[in-house]
KEBA-862019 format. One record per residue: residue in three letters; chain; x, y, z negated of N, C-alpha, C in turn. Coordinates in Angstrom, 2 decimals, decimal comma. Atoms other than C-alpha are relative to their C-alpha. Example, Ala and Ser with C-alpha at 12.3 -4.5 7.8 and 13.67 -1.06 7.14 Angstrom:
<pts>
+-----+---+---------+---------+---------+---------+----------+---------+---------+---------+---------+
:   r : c :  n_east : n_north :    n_up : ca_east : ca_north :   ca_up :  c_east : c_north :    c_up :
+-----+---+---------+---------+---------+---------+----------+---------+---------+---------+---------+
: ALA : A :    0,89 :   -1,19 :    0,00 :   12,30 :    -4,50 :   -7,80 :    0,90 :    1,20 :    0,00 :
: SER : A :   -0,82 :   -1,19 :    0,06 :   13,67 :    -1,06 :   -7,14 :   -0,77 :    1,09 :   -0,73 :
+-----+---+---------+---------+---------+---------+----------+---------+---------+---------+---------+
</pts>
This chain:
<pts>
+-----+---+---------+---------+---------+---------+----------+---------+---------+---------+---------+
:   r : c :  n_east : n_north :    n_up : ca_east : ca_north :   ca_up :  c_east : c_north :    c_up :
+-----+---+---------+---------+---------+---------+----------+---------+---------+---------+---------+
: UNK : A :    0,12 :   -0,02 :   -1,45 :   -2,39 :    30,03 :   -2,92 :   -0,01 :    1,43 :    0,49 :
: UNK : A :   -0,32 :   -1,15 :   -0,52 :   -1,32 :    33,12 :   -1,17 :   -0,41 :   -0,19 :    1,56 :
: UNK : A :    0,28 :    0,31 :   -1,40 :   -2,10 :    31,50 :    2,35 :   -1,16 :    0,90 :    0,57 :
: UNK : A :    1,17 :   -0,14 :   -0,67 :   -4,87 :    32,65 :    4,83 :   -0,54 :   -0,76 :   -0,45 :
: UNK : A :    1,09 :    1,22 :    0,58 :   -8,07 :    31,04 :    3,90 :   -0,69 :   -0,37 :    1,34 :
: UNK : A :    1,19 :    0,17 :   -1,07 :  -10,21 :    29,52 :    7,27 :   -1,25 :   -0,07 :   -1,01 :
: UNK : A :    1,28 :   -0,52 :    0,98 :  -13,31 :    30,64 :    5,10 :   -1,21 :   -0,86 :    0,94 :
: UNK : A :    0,79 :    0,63 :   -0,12 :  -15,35 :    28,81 :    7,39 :   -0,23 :   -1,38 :    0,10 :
: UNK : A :   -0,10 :    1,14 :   -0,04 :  -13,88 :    25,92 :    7,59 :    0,50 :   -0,68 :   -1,04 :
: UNK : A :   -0,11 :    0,53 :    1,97 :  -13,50 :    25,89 :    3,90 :   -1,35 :   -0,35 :   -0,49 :
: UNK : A :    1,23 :    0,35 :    0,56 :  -17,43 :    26,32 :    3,30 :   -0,35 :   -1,39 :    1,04 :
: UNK : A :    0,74 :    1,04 :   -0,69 :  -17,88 :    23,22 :    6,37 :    0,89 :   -1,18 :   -1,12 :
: UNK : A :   -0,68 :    1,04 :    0,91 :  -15,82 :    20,85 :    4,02 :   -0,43 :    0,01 :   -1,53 :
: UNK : A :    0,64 :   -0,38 :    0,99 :  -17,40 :    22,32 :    1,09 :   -1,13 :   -0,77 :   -0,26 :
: UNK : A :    1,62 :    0,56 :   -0,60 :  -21,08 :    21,32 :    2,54 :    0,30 :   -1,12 :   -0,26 :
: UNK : A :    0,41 :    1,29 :   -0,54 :  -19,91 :    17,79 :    3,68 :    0,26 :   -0,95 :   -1,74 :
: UNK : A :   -0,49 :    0,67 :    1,38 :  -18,25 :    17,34 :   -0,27 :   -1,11 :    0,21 :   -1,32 :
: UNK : A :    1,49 :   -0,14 :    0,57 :  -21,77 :    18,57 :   -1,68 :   -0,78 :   -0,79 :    0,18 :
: UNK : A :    1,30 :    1,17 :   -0,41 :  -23,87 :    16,01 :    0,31 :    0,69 :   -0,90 :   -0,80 :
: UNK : A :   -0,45 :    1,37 :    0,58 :  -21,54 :    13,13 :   -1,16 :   -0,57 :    0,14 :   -1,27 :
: UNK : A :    0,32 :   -0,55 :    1,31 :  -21,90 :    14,93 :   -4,58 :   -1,79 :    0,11 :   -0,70 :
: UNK : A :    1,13 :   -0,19 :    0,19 :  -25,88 :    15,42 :   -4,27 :   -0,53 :   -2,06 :    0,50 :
: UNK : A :    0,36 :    1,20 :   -0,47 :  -26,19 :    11,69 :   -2,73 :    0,56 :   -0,98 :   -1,39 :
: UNK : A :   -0,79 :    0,56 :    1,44 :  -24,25 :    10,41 :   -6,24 :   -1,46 :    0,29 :   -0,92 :
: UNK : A :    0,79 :   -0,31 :    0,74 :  -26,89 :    12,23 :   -7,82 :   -1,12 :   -0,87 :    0,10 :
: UNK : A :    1,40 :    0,25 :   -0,34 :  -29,90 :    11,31 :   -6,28 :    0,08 :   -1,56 :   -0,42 :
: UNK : A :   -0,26 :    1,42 :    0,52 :  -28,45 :     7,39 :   -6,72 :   -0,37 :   -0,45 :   -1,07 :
: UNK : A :    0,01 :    0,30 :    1,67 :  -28,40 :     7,69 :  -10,47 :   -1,31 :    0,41 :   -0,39 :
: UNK : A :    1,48 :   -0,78 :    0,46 :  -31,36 :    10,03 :  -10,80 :   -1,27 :   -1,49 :    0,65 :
: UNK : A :    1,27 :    0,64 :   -0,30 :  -33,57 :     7,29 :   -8,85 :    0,48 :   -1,97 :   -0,43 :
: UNK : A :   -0,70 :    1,22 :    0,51 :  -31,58 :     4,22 :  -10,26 :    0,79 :   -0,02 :   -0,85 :
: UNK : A :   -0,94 :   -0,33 :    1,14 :  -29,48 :     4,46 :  -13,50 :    0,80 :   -0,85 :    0,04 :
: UNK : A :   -0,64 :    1,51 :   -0,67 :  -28,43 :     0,73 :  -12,65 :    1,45 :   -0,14 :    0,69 :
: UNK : A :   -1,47 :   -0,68 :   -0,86 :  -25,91 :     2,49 :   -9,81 :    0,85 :    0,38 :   -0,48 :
: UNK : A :   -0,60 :   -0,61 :    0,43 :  -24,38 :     4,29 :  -12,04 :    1,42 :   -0,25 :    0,40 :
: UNK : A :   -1,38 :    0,22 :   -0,23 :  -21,23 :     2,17 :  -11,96 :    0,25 :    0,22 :    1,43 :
: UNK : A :   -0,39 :    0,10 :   -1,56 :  -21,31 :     1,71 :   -8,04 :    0,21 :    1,72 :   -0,10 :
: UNK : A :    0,11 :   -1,21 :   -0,62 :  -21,81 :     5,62 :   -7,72 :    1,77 :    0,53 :   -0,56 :
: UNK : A :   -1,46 :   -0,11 :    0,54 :  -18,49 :     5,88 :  -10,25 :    1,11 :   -0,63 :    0,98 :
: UNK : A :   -0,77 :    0,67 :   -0,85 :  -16,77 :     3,44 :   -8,18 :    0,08 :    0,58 :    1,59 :
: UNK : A :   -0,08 :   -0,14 :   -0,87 :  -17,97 :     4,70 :   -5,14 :    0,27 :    1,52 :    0,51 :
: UNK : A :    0,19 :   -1,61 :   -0,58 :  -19,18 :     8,15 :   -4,11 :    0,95 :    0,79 :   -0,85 :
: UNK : A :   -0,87 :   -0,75 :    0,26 :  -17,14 :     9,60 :   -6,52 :    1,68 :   -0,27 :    0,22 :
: UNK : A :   -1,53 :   -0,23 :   -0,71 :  -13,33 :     8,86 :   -5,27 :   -0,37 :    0,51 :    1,24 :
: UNK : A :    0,08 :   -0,58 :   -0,94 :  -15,33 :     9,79 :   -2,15 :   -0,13 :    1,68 :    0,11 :
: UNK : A :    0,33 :   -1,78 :    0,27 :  -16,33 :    13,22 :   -3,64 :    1,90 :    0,85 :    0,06 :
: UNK : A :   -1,25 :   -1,06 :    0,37 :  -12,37 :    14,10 :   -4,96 :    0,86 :   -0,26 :    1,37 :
: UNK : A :   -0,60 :   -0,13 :   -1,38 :  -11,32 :    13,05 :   -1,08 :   -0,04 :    0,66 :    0,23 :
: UNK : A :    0,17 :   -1,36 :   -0,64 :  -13,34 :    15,28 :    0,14 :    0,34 :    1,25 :   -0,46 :
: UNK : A :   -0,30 :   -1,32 :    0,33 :  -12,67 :    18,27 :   -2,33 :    1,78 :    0,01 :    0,22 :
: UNK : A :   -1,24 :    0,09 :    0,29 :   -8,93 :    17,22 :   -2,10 :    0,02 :    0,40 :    1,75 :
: UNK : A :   -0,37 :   -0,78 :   -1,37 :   -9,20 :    17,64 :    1,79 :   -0,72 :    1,39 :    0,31 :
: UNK : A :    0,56 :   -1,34 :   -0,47 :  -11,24 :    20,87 :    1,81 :    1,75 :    1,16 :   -0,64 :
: UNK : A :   -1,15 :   -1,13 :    0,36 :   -8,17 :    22,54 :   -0,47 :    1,07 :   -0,06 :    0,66 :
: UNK : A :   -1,22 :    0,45 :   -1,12 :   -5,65 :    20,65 :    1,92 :    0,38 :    0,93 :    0,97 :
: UNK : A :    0,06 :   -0,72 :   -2,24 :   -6,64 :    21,81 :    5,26 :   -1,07 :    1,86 :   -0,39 :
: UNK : A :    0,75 :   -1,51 :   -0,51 :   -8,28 :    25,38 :    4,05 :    1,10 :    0,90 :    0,70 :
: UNK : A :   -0,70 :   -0,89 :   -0,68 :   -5,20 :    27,38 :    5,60 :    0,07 :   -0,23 :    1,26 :
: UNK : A :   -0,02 :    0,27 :   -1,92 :   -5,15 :    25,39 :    8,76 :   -0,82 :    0,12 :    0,77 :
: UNK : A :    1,75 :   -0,12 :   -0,74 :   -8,72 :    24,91 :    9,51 :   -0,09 :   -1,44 :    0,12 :
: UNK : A :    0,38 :    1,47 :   -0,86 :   -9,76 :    21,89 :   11,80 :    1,22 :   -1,05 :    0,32 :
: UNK : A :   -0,96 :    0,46 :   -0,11 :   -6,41 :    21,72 :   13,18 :    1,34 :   -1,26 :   -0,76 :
: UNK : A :   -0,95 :    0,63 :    0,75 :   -4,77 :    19,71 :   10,38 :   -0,59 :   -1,42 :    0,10 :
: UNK : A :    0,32 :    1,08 :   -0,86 :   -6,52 :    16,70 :   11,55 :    1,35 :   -0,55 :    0,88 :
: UNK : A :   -1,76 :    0,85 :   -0,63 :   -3,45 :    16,36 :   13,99 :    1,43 :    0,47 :   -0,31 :
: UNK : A :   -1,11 :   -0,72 :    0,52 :   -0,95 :    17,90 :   11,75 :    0,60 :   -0,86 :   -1,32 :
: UNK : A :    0,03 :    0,70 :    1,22 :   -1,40 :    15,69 :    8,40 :   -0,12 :   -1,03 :    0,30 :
: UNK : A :    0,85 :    1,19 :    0,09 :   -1,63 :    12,37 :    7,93 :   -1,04 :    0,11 :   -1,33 :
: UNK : A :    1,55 :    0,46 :    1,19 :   -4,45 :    10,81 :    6,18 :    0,63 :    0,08 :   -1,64 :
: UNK : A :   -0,05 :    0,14 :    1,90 :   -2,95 :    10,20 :    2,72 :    0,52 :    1,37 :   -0,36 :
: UNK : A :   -0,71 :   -1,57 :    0,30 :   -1,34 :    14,22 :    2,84 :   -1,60 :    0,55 :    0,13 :
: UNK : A :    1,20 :   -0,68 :   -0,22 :   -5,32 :    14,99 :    4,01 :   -0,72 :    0,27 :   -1,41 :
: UNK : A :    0,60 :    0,08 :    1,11 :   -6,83 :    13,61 :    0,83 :    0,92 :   -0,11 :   -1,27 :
: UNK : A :   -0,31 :    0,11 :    1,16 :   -4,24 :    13,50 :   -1,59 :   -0,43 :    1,27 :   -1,06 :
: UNK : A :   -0,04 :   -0,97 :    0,77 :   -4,15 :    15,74 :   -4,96 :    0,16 :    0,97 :    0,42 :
: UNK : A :   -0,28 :   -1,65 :   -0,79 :   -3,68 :    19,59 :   -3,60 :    1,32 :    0,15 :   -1,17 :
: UNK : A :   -1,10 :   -0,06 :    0,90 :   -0,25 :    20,33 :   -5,21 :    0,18 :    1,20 :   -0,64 :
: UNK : A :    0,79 :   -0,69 :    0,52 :   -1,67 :    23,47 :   -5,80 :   -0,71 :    0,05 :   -1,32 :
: UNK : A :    1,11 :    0,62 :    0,90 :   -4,18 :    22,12 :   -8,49 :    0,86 :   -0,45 :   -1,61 :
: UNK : A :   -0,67 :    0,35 :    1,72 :   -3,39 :    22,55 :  -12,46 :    0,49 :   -1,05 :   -0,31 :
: UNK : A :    0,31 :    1,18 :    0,76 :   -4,38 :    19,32 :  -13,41 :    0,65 :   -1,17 :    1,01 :
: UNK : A :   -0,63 :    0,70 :   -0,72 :   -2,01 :    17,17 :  -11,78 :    0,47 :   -1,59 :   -0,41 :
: UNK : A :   -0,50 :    1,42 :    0,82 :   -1,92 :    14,08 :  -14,12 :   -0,82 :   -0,33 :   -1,02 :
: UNK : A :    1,14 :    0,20 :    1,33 :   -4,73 :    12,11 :  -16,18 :    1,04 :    0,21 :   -1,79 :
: UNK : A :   -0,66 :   -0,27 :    0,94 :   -3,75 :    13,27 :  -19,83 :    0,07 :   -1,15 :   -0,92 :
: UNK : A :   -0,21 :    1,39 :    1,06 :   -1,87 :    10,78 :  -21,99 :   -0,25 :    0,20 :   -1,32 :
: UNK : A :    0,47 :   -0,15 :    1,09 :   -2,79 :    10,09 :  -25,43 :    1,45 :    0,95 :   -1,00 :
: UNK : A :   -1,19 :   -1,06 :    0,41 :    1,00 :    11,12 :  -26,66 :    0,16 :    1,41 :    0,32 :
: UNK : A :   -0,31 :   -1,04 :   -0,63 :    0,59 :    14,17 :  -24,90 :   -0,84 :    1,17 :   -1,59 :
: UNK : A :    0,34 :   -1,12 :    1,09 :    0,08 :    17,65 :  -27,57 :   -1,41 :    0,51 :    0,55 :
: UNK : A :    1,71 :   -0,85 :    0,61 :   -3,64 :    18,98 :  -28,71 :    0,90 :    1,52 :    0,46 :
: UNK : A :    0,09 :   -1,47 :    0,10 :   -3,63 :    22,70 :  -27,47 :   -0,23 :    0,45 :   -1,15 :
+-----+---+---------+---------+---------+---------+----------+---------+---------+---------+---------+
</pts>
């Protein structure tokens, strides 16, 4: 990424992908039971949110009416790891 960064409106997307992330926690930490729901749940909600903080950090706010929704949260195309690794795939 060579872009401008909106630095602040990278750490407000940051914050809101921490609360999901600390609310996962607290689930499991006070119920172990959740576990699956928190897998199922909060976390595709967590890689939304980190997937829209790396989205929209050059635009800011603005990409709200610039993106659609599935370009907001998809994968950042950016981002190494672009494909769960298959078993055929080579040992480093």
């Amino acid at each position: 990424m060579t872009e401008q960064i909106d630095s602040q409106w990278l750490l407000d997307t940051l914050c809101d992908a921490a609360e999901t992330l600390n609310r996962a926690i607290e689930l499991i930490d006070n119920d172990p039971r959740k576990a699956r729901g928190v897998l199922e749940h909060e976390l595709p909600e967590l890689y939304a949110k980190l997937n829209y903080a790396v989205n929209t950090a050059s635009i800011g706010p603005g990409a709200v009416d610039t993106l659609d929704h599935d370009a907001l949260i998809a994968w950042p195309e950016s981002m190494p790891f672009d494909r769960p690794v298959q078993p055929d795939d080579e040992q480093a």
